[in-house]
Backbone as CSV, one residue per row, in Angstrom:
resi,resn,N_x,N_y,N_z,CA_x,CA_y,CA_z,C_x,C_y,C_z
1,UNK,-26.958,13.573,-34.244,-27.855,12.775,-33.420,-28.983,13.637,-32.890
2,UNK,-29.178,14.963,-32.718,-29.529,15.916,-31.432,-30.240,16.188,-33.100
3,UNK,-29.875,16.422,-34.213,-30.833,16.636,-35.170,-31.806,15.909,-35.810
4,UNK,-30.954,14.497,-35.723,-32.185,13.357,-36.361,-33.525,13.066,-35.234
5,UNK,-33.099,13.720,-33.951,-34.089,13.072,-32.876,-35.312,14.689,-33.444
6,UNK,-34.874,15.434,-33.078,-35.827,17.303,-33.084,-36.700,16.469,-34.600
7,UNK,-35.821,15.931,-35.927,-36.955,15.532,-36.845,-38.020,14.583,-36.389
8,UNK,-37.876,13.838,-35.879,-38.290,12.644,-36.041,-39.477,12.505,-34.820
9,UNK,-39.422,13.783,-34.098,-40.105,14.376,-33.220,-41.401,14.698,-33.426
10,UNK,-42.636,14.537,-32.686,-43.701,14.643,-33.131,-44.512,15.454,-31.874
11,UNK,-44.407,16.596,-32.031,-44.942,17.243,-30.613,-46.806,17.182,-30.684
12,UNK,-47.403,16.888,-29.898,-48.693,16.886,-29.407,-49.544,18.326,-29.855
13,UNK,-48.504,19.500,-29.717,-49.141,20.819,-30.156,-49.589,20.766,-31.801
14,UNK,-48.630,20.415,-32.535,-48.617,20.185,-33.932,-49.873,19.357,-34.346
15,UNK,-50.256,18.979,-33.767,-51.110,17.802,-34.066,-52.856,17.884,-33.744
16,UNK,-52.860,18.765,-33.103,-54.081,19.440,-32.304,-54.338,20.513,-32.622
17,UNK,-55.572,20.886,-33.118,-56.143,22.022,-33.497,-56.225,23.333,-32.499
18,UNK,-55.809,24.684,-32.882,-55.670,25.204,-31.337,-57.046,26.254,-31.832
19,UNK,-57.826,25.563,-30.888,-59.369,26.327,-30.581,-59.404,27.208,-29.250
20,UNK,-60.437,28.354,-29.553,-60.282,29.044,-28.273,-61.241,28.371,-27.204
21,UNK,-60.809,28.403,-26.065,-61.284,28.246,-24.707,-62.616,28.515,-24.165
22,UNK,-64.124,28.008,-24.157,-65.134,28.252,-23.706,-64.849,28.074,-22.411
23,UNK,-64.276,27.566,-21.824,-64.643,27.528,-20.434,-63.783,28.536,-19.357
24,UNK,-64.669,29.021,-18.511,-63.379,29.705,-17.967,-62.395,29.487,-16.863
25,UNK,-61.954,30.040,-16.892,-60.752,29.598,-16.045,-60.911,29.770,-14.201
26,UNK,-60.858,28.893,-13.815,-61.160,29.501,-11.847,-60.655,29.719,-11.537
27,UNK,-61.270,30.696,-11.051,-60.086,31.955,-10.055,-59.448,30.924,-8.731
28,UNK,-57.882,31.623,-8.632,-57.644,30.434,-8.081,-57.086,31.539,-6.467
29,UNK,-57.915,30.903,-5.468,-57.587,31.107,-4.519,-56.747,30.737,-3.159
30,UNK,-55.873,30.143,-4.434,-54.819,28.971,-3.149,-53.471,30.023,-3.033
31,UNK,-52.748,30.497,-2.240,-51.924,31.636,-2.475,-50.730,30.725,-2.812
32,UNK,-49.664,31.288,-3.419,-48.440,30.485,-3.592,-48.075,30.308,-2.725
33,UNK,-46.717,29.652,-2.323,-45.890,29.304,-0.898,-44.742,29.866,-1.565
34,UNK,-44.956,30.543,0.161,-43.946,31.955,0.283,-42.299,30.378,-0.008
35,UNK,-41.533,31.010,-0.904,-39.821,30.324,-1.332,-39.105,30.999,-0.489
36,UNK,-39.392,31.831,0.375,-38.228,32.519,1.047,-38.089,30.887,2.576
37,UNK,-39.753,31.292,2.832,-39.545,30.122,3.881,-39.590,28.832,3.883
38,UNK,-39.932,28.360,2.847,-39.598,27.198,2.046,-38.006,26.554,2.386
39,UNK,-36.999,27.994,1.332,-35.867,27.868,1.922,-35.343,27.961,3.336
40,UNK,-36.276,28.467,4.429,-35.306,28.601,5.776,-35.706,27.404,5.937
41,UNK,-36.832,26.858,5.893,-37.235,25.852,6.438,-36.349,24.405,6.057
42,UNK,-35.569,24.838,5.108,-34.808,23.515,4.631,-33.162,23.727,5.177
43,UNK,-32.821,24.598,5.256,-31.615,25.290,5.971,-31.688,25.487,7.395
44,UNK,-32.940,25.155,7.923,-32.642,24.783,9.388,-32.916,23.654,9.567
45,UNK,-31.924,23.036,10.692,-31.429,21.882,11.364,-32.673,20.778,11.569
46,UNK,-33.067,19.919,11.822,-34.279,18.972,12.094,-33.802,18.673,13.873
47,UNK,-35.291,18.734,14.926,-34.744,19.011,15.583,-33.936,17.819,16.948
48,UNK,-33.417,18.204,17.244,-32.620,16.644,17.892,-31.649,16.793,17.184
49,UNK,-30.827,17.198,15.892,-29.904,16.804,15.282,-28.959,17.822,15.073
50,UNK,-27.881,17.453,14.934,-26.920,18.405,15.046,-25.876,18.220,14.161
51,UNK,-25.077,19.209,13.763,-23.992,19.269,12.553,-22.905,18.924,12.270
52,UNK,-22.618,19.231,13.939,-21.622,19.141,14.437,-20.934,17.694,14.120
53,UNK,-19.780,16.939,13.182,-19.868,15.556,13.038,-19.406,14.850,14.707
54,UNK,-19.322,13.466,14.623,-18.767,12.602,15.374,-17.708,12.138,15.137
55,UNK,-17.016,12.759,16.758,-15.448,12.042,16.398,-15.241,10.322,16.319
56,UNK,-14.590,9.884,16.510,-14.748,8.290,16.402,-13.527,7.849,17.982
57,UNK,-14.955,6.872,18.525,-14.521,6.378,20.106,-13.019,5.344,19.895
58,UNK,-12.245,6.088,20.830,-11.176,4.566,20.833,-9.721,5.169,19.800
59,UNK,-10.234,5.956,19.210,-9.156,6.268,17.890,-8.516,7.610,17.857
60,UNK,-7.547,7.464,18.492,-6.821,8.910,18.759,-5.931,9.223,17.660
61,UNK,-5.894,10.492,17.929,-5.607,11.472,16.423,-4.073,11.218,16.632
62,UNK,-3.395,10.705,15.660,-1.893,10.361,15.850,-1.709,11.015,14.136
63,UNK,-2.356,12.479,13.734,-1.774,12.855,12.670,-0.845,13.693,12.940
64,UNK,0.190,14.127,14.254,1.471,14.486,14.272,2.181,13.482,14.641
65,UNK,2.272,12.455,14.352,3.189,11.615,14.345,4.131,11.112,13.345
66,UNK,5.281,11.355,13.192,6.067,11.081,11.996,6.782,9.848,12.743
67,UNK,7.452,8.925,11.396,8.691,8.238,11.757,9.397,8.948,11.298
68,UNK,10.577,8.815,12.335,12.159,8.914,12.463,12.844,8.910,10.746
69,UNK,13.539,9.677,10.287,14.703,9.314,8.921,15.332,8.123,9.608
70,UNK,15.882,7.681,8.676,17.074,6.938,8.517,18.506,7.515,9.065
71,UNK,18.591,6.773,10.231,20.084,7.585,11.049,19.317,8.082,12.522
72,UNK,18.520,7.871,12.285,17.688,8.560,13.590,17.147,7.579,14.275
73,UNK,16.959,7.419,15.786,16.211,6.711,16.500,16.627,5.369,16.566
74,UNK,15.570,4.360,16.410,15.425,3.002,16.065,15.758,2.887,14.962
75,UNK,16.026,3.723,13.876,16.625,3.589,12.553,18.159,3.965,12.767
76,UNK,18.279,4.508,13.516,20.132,4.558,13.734,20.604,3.674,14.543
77,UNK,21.896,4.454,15.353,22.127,3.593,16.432,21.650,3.269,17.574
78,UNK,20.325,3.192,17.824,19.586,2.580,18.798,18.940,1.729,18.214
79,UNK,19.332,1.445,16.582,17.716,0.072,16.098,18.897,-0.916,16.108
80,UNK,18.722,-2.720,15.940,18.912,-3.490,15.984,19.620,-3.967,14.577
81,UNK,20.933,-4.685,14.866,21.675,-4.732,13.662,21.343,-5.670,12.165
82,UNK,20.190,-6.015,13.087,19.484,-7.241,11.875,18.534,-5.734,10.953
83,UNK,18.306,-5.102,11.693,17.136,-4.067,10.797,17.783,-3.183,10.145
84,UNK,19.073,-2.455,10.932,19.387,-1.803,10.139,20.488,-2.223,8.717
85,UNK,21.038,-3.413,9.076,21.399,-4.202,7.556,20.063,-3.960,6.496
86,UNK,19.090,-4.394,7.058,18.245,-4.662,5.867,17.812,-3.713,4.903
87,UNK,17.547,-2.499,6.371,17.378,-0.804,5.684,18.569,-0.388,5.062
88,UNK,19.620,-0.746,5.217,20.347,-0.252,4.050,20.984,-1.082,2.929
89,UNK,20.689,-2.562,3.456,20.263,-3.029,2.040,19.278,-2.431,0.664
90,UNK,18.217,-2.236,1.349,16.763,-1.800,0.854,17.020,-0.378,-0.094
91,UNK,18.076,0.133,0.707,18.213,1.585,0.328,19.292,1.364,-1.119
92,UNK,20.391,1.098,-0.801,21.284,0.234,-1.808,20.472,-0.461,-2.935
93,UNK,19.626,-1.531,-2.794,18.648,-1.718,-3.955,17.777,-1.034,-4.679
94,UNK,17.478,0.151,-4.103,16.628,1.090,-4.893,17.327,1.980,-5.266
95,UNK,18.713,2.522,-5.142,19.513,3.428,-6.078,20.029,2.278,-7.065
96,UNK,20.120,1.083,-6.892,20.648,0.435,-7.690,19.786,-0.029,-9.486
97,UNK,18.583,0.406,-8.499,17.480,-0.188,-9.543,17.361,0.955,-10.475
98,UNK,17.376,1.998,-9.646,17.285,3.769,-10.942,18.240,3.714,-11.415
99,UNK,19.661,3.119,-11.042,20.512,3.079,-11.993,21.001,2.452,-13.540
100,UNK,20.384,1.220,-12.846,20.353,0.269,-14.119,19.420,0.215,-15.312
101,UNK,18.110,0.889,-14.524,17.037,1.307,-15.457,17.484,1.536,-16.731
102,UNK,18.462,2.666,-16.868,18.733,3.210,-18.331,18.816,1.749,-19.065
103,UNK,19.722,0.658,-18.845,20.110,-0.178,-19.535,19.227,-1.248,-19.628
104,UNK,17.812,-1.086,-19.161,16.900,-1.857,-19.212,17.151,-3.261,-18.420
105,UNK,17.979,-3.738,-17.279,18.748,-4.381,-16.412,18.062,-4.410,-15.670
106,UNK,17.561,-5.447,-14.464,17.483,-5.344,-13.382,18.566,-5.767,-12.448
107,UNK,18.551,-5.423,-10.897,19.652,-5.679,-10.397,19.612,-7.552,-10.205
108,UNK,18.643,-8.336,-10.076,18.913,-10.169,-10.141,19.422,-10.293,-11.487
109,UNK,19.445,-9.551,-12.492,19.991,-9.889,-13.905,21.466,-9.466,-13.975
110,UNK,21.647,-8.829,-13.098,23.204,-8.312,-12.916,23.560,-9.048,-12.221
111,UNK,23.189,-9.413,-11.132,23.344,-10.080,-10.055,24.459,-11.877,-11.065
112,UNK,23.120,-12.704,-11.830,23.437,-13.422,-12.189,24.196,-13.304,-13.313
113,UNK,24.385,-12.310,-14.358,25.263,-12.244,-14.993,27.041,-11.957,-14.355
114,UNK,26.887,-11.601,-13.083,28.248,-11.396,-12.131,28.651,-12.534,-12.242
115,UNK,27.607,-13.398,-11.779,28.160,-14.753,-11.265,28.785,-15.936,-12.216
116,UNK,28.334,-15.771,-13.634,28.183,-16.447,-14.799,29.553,-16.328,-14.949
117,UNK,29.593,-14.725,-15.075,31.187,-14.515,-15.281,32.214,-14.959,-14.501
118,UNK,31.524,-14.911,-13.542,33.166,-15.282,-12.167,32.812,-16.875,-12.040
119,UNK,32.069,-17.587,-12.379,32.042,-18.930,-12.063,31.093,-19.920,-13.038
120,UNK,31.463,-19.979,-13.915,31.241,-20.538,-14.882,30.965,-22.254,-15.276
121,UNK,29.661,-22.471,-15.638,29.642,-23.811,-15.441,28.153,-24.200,-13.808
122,UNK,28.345,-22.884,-13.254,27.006,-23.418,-12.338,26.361,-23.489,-12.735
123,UNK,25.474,-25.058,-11.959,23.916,-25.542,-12.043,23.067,-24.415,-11.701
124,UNK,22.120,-24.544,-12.325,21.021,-23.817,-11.791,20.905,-23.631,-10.339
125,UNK,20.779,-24.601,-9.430,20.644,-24.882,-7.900,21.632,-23.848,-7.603
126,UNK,22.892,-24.053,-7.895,24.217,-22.862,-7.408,24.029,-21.897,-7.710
127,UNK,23.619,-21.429,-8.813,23.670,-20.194,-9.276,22.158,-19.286,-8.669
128,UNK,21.493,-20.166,-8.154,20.450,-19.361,-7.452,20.912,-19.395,-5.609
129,UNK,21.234,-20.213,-5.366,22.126,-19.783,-4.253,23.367,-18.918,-3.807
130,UNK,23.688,-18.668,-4.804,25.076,-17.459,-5.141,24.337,-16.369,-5.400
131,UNK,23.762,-16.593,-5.829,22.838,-15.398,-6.696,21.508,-14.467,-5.614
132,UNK,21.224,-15.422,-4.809,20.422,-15.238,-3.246,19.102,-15.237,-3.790
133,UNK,18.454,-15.975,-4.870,17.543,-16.129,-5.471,16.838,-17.620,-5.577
134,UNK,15.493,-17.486,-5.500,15.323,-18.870,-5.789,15.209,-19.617,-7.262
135,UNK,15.561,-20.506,-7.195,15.401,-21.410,-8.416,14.853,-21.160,-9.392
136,UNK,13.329,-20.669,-9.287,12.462,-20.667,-10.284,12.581,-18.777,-10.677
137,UNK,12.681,-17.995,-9.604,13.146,-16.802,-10.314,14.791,-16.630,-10.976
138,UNK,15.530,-18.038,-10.780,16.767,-17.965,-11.980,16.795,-18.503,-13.792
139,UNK,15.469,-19.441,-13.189,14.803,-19.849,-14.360,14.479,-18.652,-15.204
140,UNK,13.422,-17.940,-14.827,13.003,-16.995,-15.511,14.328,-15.734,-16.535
141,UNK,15.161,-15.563,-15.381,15.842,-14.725,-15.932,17.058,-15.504,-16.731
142,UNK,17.102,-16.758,-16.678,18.190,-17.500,-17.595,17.307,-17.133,-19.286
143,UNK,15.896,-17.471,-18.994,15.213,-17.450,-20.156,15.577,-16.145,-20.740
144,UNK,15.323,-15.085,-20.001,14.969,-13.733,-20.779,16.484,-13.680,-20.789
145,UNK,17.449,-13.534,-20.688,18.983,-13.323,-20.823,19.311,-13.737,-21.829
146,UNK,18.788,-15.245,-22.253,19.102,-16.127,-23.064,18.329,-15.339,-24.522
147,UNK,17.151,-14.561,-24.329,16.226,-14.267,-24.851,16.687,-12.961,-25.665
148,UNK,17.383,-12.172,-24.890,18.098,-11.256,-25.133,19.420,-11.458,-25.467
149,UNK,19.798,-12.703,-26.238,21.135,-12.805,-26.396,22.186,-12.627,-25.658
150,UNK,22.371,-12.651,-24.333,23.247,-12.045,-23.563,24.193,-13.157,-22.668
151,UNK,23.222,-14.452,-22.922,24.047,-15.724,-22.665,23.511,-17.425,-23.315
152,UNK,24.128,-17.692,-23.439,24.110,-18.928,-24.255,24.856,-20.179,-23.307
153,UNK,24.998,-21.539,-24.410,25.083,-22.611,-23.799,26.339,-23.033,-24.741
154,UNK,27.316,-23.542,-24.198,28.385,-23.745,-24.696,29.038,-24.974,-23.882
155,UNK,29.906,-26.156,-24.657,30.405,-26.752,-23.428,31.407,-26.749,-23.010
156,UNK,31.176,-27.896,-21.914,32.024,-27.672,-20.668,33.695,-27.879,-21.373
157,UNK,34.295,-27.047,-20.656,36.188,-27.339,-21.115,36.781,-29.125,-21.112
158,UNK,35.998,-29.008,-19.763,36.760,-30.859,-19.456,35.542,-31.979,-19.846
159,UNK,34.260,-31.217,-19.470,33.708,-32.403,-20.041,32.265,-32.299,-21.288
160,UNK,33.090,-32.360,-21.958,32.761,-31.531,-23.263,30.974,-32.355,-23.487
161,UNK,30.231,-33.173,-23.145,28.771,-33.305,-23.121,28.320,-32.489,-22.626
162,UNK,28.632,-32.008,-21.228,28.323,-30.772,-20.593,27.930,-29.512,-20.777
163,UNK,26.690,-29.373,-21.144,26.441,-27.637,-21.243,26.456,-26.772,-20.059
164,UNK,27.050,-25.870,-20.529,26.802,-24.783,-19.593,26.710,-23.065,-20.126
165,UNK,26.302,-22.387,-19.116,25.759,-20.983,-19.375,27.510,-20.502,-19.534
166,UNK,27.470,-19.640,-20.599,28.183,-18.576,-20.415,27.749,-16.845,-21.438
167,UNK,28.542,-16.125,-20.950,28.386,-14.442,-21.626,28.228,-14.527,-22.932
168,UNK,27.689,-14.412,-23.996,28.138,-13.793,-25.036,29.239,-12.497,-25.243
169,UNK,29.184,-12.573,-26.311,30.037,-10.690,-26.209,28.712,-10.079,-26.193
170,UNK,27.483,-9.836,-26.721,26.873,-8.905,-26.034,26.398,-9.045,-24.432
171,UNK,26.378,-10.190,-23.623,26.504,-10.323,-22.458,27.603,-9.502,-22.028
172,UNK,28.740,-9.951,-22.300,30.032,-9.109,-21.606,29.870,-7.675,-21.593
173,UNK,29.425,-6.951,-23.385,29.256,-5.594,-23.028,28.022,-5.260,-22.149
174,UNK,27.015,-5.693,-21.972,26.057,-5.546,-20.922,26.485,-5.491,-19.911
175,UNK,27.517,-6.396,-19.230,27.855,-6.354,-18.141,28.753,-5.321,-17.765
176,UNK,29.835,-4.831,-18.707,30.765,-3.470,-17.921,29.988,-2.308,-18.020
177,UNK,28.749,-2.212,-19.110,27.554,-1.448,-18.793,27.495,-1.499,-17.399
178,UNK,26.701,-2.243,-16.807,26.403,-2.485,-15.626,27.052,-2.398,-14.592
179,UNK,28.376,-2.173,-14.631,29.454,-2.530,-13.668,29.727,-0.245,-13.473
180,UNK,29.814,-0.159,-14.520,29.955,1.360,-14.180,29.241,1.806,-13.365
181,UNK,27.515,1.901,-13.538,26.732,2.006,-12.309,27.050,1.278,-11.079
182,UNK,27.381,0.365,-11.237,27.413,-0.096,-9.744,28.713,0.206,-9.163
183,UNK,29.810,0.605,-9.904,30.682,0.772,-8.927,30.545,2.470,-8.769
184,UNK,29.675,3.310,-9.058,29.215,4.373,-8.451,29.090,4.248,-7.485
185,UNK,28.028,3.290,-7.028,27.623,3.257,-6.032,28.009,2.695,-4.526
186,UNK,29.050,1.918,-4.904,30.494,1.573,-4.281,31.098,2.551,-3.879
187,UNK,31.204,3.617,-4.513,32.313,4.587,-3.874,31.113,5.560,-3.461
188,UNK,29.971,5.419,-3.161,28.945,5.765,-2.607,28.958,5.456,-0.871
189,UNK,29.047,4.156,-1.110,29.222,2.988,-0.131,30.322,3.140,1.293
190,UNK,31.307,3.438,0.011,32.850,3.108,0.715,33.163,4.753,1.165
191,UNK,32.282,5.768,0.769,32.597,6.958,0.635,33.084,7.164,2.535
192,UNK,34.471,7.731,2.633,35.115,7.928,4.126,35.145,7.204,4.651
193,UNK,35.501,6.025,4.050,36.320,4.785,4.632,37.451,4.322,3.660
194,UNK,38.726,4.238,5.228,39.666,3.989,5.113,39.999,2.485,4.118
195,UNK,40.953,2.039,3.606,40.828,0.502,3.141,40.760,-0.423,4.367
196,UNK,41.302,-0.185,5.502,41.554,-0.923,6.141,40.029,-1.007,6.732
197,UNK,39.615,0.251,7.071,37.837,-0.087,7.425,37.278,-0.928,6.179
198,UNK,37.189,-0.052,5.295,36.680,-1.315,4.128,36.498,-2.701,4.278
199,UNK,37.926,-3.440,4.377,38.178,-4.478,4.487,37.398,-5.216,5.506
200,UNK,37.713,-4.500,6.816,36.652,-4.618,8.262,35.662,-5.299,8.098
201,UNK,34.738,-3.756,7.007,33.319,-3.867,7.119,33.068,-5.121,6.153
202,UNK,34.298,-5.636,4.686,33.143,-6.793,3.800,34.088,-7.946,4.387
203,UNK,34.865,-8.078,5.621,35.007,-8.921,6.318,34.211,-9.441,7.502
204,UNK,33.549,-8.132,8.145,32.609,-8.678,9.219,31.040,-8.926,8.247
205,UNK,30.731,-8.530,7.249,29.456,-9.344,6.578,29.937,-10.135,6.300
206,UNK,30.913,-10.629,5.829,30.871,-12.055,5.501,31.106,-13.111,6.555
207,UNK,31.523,-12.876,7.567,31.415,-13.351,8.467,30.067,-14.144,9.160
208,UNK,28.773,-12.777,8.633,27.773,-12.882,9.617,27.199,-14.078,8.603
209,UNK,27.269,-13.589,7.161,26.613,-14.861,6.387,27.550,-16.312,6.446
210,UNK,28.373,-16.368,6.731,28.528,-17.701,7.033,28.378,-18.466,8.334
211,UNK,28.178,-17.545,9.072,27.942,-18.121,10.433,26.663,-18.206,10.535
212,UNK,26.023,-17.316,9.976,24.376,-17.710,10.357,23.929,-18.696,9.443
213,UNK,24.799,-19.022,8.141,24.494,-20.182,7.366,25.078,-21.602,7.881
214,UNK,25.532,-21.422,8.796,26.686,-22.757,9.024,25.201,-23.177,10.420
215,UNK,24.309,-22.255,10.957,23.824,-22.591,11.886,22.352,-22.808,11.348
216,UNK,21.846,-22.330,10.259,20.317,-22.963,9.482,20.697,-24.641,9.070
């Protein structure tokens, strides 16, 4: 490109006869301008103005301020039992999610493949309520499950017009896939607790979800 342009180039010198100069040249008595002060003159300040920036009114510097870890503060036992369920819900879902990754799984796809298995025959409506999902995100993942071979439509035992979802065998092996990670994370969970605490603790959640559901 940088060669076809230099050809195709037609300089003004080339083209003009170079004759010598009758006229002469005037002496030129304008002195240059001194570049030293040129440059100070641009490197000093204009005057009234200053360099110094502006802090900003009203807005205090809160860059040593950290939040608290988890276990600490309002995140431990001084925060509120609705928040800290959720934070360690939250926390629980995101080891859950690096886990399953390998198997290309998400945890609502596990979620509803649990449920398929243990209860077989739910409507859509149920199975997104078991599932703690809404409707239209069970839709989606019935599709891609279905999509992925991992569950199908088969009918019902007693009332054989009846379709319903169940596992394939590659569903099933997907699922004890899935079940290994998660019960890692169970004994993650349960790690220095007794059974009898155990029991306690998935006796008093279940507690709280049915009581706060019995009162919506």
């Amino acid at each position: 490109m940088i060669i076809s342009v230099l050809m195709s180039y037609k300089s003004p010198y080339n083209m003009r006869k170079i004759e010598p100069s009758t006229e002469a040249k005037p002496n030129s008595t304008r002195k240059a301008p001194n570049r030293n002060m040129s440059a100070r003159r641009k490197s000093e300040p204009a005057k009234g103005s200053s360099r110094t920036p502006k802090k900003s009114i009203g807005k205090p510097d809160r860059t040593g301020v950290r939040p608290p870890q988890p276990g600490q503060g309002k995140r431990g036992e001084q925060g509120y039992l609705g928040y800290l369920l959720r934070q360690a819900q939250a926390a629980a879902r995101l080891t859950l999610e690096r886990a399953l990754a390998d198997l290309g799984v998400t945890p609502p796809q596990f979620v509803v493949l649990t449920m398929l298995k243990a209860y077989p025959g739910l409507s859509g409506a149920d199975l997104a309520r078991v599932a703690l999902l809404t409707p239209q995100t069970v839709g989606v993942i019935i599709r891609n499950l279905e999509r992925a071979d991992a569950i199908r439509k088969t009918p019902h035992p007693v009332h054989g017009r009846l379709l319903q979802w169940t596992l394939t065998r590659r569903g099933l092996t997907l699922l004890d896939q899935c079940r290994r990670h998660v019960m890692a994370l169970e004994r993650r969970l349960s790690a220095g607790l007794s059974r009898s605490a155990q029991a306690t603790v998935r006796r008093w959640l279940s507690d709280i979800a049915a009581k706060l559901q019995q009162d919506g």
